[in-house]
Each structure stands twice: as C-alpha cells, then as structure tokens.
C-alpha positions as CSV (number, residue, x, y, z in Angstrom):
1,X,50.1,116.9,18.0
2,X,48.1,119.6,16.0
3,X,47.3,121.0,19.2
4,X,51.1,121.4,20.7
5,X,52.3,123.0,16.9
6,X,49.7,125.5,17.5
7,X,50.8,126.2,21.2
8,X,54.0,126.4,19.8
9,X,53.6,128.7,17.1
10,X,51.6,131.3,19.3
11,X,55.3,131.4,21.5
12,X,57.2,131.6,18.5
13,X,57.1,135.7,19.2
14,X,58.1,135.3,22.9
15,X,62.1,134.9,22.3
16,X,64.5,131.8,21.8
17,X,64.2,131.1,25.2
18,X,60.8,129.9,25.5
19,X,60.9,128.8,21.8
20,X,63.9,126.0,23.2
21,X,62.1,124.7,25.9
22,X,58.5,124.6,24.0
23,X,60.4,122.8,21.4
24,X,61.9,120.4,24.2
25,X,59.2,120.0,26.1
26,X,57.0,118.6,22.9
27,X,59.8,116.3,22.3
28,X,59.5,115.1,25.9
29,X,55.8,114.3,25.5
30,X,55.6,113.0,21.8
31,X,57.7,110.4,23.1
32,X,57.4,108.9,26.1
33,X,58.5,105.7,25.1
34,X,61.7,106.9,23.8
35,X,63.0,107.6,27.0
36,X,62.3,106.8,30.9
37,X,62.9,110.4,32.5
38,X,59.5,112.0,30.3
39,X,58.6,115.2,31.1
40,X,54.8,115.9,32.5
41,X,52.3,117.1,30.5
42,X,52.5,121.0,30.2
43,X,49.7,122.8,31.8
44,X,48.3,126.9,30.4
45,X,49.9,127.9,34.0
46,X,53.4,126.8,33.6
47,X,53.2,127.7,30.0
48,X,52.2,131.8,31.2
49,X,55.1,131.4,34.1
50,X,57.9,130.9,31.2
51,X,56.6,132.8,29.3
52,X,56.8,136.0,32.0
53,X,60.4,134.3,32.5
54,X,61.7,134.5,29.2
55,X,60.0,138.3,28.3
56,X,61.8,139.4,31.5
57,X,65.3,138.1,30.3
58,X,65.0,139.9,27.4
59,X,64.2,143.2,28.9
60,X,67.2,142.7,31.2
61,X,69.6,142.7,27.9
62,X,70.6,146.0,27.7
63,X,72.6,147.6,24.8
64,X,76.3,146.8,24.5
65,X,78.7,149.3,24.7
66,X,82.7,150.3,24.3
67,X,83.5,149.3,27.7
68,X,81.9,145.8,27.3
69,X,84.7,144.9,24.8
70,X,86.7,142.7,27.0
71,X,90.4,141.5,25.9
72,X,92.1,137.6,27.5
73,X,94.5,136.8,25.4
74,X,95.6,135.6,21.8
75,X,92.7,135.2,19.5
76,X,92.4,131.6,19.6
77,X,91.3,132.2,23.7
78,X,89.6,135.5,23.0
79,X,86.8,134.0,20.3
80,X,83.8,135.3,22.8
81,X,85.9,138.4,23.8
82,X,87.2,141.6,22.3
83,X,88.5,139.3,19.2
84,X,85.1,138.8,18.3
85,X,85.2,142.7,16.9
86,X,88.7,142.1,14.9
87,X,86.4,141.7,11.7
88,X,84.7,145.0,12.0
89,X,87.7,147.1,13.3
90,X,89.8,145.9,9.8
91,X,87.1,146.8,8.0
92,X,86.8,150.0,9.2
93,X,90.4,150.7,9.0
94,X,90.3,149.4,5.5
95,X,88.1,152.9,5.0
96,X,90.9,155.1,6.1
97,X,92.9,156.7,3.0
98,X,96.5,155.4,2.5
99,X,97.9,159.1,2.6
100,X,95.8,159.6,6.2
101,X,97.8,155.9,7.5
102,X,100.7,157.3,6.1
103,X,100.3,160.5,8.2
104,X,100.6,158.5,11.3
105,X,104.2,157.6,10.9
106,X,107.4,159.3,12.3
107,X,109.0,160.9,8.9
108,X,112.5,158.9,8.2
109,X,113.9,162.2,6.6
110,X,113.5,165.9,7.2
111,X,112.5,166.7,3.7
112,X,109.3,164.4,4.6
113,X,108.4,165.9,7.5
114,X,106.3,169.2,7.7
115,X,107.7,172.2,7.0
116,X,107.6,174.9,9.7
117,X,106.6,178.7,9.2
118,X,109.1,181.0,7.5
119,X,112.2,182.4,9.9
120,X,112.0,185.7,10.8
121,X,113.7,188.6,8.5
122,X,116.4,189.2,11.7
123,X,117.2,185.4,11.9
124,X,117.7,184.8,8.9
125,X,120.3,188.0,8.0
126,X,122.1,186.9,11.3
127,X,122.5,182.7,9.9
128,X,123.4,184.4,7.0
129,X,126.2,186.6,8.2
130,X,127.6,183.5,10.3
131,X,127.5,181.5,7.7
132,X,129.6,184.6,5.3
133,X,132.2,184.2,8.3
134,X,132.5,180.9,8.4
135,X,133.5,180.9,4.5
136,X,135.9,183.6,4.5
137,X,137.6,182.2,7.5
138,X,136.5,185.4,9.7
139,X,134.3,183.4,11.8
140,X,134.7,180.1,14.1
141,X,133.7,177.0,13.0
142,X,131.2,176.1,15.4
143,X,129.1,178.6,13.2
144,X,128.9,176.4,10.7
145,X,125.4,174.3,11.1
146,X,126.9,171.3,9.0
147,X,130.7,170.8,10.2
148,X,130.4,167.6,12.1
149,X,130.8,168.3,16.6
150,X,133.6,166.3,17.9
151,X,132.7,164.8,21.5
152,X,135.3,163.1,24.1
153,X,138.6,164.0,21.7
154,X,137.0,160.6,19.7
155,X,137.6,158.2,22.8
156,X,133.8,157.6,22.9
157,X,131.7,155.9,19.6
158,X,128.7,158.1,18.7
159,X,125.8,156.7,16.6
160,X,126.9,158.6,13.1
161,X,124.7,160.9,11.5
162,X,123.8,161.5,7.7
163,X,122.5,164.4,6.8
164,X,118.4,165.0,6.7
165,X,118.1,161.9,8.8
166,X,115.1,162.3,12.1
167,X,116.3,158.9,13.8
168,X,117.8,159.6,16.9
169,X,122.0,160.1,16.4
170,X,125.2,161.2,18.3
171,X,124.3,158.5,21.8
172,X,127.1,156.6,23.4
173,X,126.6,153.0,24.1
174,X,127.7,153.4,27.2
175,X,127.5,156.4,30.4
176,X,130.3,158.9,29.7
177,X,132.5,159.0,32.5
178,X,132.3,162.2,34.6
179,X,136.1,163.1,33.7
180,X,134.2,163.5,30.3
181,X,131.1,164.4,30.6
182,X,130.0,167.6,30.5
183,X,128.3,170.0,33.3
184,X,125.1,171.2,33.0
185,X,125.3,175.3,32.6
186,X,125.7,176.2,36.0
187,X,124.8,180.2,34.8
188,X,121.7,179.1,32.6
189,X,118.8,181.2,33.9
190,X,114.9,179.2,33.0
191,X,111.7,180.5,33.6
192,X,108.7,177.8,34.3
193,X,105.5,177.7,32.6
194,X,103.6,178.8,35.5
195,X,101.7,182.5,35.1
196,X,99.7,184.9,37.5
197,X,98.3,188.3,37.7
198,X,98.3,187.7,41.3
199,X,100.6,189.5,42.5
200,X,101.0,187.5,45.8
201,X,102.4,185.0,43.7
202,X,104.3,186.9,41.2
203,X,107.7,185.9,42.7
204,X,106.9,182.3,42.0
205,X,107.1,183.4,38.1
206,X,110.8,184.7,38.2
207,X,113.5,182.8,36.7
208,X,116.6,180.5,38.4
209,X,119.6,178.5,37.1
210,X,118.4,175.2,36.8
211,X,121.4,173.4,37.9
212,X,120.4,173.2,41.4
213,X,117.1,171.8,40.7
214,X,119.6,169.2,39.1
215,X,121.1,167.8,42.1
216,X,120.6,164.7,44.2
217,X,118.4,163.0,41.7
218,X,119.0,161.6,38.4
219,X,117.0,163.4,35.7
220,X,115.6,162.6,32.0
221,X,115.8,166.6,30.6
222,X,114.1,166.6,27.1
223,X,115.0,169.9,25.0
224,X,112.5,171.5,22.3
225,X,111.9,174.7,20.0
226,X,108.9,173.9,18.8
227,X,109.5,172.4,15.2
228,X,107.1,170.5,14.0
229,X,109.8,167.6,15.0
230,X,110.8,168.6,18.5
231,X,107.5,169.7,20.1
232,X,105.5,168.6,23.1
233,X,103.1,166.2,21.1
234,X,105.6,165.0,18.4
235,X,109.3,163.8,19.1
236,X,109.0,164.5,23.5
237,X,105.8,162.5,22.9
238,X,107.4,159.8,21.4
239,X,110.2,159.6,23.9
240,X,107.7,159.4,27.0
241,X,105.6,157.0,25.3
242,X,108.6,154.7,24.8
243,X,110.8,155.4,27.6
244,X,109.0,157.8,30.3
245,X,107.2,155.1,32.4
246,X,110.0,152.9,32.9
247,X,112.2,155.7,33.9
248,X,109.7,157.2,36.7
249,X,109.7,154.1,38.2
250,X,113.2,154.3,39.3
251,X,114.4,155.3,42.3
252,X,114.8,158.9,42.9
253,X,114.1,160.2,39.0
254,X,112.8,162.8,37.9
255,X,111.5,164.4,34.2
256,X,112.2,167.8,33.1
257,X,111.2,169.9,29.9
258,X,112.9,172.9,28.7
259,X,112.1,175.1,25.5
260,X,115.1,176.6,23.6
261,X,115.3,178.8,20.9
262,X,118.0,180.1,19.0
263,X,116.1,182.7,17.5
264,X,116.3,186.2,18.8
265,X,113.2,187.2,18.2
266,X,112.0,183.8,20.2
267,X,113.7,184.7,23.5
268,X,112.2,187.9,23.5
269,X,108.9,187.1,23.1
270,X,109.4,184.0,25.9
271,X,105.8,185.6,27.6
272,X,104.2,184.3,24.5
273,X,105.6,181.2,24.3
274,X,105.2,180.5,28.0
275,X,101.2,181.6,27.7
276,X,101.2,178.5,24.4
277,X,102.7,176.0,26.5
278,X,100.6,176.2,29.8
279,X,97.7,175.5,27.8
280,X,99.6,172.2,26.5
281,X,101.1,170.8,29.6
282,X,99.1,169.1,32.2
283,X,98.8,170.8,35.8
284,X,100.7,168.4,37.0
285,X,104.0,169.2,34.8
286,X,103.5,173.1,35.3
287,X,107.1,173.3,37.6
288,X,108.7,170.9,35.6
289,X,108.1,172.9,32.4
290,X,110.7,175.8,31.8
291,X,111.5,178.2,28.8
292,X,115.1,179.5,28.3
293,X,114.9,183.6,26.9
294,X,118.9,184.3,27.9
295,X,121.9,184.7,25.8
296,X,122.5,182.1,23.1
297,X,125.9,180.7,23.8
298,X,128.4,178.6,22.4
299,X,128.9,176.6,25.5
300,X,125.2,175.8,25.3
301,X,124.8,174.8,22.2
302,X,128.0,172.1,22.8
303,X,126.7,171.0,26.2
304,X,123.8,170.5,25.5
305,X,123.4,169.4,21.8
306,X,121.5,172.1,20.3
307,X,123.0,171.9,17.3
308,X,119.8,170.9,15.3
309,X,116.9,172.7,16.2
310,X,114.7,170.9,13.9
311,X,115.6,167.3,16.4
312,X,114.6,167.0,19.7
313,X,117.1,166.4,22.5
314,X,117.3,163.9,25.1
315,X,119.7,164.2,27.8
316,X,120.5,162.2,31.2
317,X,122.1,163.2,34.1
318,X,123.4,162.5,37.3
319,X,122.9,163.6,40.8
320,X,125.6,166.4,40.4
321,X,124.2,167.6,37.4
322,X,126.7,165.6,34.3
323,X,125.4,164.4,31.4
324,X,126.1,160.9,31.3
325,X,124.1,160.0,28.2
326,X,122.5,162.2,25.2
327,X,120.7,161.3,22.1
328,X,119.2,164.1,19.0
329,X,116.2,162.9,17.4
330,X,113.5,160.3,17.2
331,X,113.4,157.4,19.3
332,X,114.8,154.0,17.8
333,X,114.5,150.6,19.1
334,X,118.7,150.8,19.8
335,X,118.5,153.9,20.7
336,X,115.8,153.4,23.4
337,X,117.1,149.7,24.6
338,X,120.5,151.5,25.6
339,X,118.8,154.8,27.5
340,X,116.6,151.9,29.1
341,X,120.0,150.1,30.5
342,X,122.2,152.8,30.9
343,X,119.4,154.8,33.3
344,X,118.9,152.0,35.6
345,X,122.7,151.8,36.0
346,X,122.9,155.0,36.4
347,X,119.7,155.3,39.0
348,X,121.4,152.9,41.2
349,X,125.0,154.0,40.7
350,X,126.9,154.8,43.6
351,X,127.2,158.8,44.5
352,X,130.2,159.9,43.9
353,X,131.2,163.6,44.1
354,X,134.4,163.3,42.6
C-alpha cells in the first residue's frame, strides 16, 4: 500500500488524467475481492506509457479564444456553451458608467439629443427673413417651420406629431393610392458620391434626375443632412438595421441614399460634402449614394418631407416613381411593422401605369 501512495504521489504533477486512473487503478488492486473484473497489477512500463499519454493531452490544449464561444440555445441548453460566459460579460458591463449606457440610446426628444454646430451667418438672416414674412402676412405659409403640412386633403390618417419628438411621425397605415400620392421630382438633378481626377472617367461624376433611376423597381429612398439625428451612422443606420435586410430580399428592390440640405451655403460646397461621404459609404453603395446641390424648392420640400431637417426621412416608392408610403424620424416598433407589410404588398403589387 505504502508503495502504490508513493507511486501515486510522484504522478500527482503529471495532470488529472493520469492522476484518475492511478487513483482507479489502486482501487482495482487494493481490492480484488470486492469485485470479479480486477484490474492487473500495474507494471513501470505501462505506468511511463500513460504517463507520455496524459503529458501529450495537455500539450494539445491550446488557449481558448473569442471564436470558441459557441451559442445553442436558451441558457438552460447552453450550460457548456457561450452561457457559461454570461457571469463575466454582466460583470463587465456592470463597469460601464450609467451616463456611457445611457449614451447608447436613441434620444426620445430633440432637446436630448446632441446639438449640431452653429448655422451659418447667411442661413440664419435668410430663416430669419422668412420667418418676418410669415408674421406680417407678406410671406406664404409653407415658410413657417412649425404650421402643421396637410397631406391627401385629410382623407388619409397620419401618425400625429408633437413638437421636439425624434420617434418617427406623419406614416399612413396604409399605401397611398397613386391618385394621391405624390411623384418623385421629375426635374431634381443628384450628383453620386463617386470622385476622380481621371479624366477618362470624369463624365461618370456629372449629375442626373434621379427619377429614371426610379422606375421599374420599387425602392426604399432614405433622405439626410447630416444632423447629428439624420446621418449615415445615426437615424439611416437605425432604419437598415431594423428594416434594410428584409426589404433587399424582395423581389426587384432596391436602396437609395440621398443628402439634402437646405442651407445655401451647403449646396454650394456639395464637393466637400461629396469627398466626407465617400469615405463613409462602403464601395459597394458608391452609385447608390447621391448629394442634391440644386435649387431649394417648395415642391421639394412637400414631396418629399423635408420639413425637418433635424429627422431623417424614409420614403417608398413604386415602379413609376410614387411615393406610396413615408415616415420622418426614428424607427418605432409600429412604425417599422407597417413599412415591413406595406413593402411586401407593394413589391408584389401588380404594375399598373395608370
């Protein structure tokens, strides 16, 4: 007996491999009486041959790593899986300050969200001026930022708006009909993101209306300025997360983005904006990228709800170019179930050209 303890002990250093089956294999031969299948006595040779066994099988454990983490299911089926790191990933997000969590979440008002840089000293004399025309009844109403923008003559329900709210507003719950819908701008000139020096390739740069590019398919156009609300990678980023995958894999879609900007100054400087956002987009979205540097007009601004530059816009249309369904602001869970429904009706809707 002394002698198998001392055997034992010298293994202990070897790994719980060989320190199981040492430990078994004394139990085996301590007593044979205690059971008819004993196992032989243990020889220096075997002994070496486990040992080279067990000090190989811990060599072949490797460090784990990120892409181990493996998840099956609930936690009650994932015990050995991913779950098993649920206690360390609470605790580390128990480290992260409450005003960094608090960061991560969509603003419910625009007084909460960040504040973008100061408008330009031309901008803000021309808002001003409007606004002085509007009050002294020199001006049309449409000038007015906060009059309310009646759609359809009232025969269609909008989701109402109150004022300084970021969750998405002014969306039918159902398609507009085309008697009431309105066109896209047939005489709105883009530009896409794409730049050159070559000059080869220059003519590839020039801008065209985008209402032809509008036709035969139906198309999810999201509009920005560059807010801190409505830019690429804050309210367009939150619609595509949401909605953008499901739409794609409809039949005959496509997804276009277009920058608009009110501000003079803005349109003229559209070479600047153009060289920001082609370091934003992917490659892959280069064409389907386009800045708008023409004349602010009324008819715009009506068509295409872009009313509230501080809001991103989301618009769908139909083969022929008609807006069938629009929405200004963040995503919401109602506001994203009915553009889910309404653009596979409208995907597999029969063309009609009347």
């Amino acid at each position: 007996i002394l002698a198998m303890l001392r055997k034992s002990y010298a293994t202990a250093r070897l790994g719980g491999q060989a320190r199981v089956w040492l430990t078994r294999s004394f139990s085996s031969t301590s007593t044979p009486a205690s059971s008819s299948t004993a196992s032989p006595p243990v020889s220096v040779g075997d002994e070496l041959s486990h040992q080279e066994a067990a000090s190989v099988a811990v060599e072949k454990v490797g460090l784990s790593k990120a892409s181990d983490i493996v998840f099956r299911g609930t936690m009650e089926e994932d015990i050995q899986g991913g779950a098993r790191h649920a206690p360390m990933v609470s605790r580390l997000w128990s480290n992260v300050p409450v005003h960094v969590r608090e960061s991560f979440k969509a603003p419910a008002r625009l007084e909460d969200s960040p504040k973008p840089a100061a408008p330009l000293l031309v901008d803000s004399v021309i808002s001003g001026l409007k606004q002085l025309a509007v009050r002294s009844g020199m001006g049309p109403s449409h000038w007015n930022s906060d009059v309310g923008r009646p759609y359809y003559g009232g025969r269609i329900e909008l989701a109402p708006y109150k004022k300084g709210q970021t969750a998405a507003f002014n969306y039918p719950s159902i398609l507009v009909p085309r008697e009431l819908a309105h066109r896209f701008p047939l005489d709105m000139y883009v530009d896409p993101v794409f730049q050159t020096s070559d000059a080869a390739q220059r003519i590839r740069m020039r801008g065209f209306t985008l209402f032809p590019r509008l036709q035969h398919k139906t198309t999810l156009l999201l509009i920005f300025s560059g807010q801190p609300l409505s830019g690429l990678w804050t309210g367009l980023r939150q619609w595509l997360d949401v909605v953008g995958e499901d739409f794609k894999e409809l039949p005959n879609t496509q997804v276009f983005k277009l920058h608009c900007e009110e501000g003079w100054f803005n349109r003229r400087t559209h070479q600047l904006t153009k060289f920001q956002l082609r370091r934003q987009v992917d490659e892959s979205e280069i064409w389907s990228t386009f800045v708008y540097r023409g004349a602010w007009k009324w008819e715009y601004e009506h068509a295409l709800h872009l009313y509230n530059k501080d809001l991103p816009v989301v618009l769908l249309l139909d083969a022929v170019g008609y807006i069938r369904w629009h929405a200004v602001g963040l995503p919401t869970d109602e506001a994203t179930q009915i553009f889910r429904s309404l653009a596979k009706r409208l995907a597999h809707e029969k063309r009609n050209f009347t």
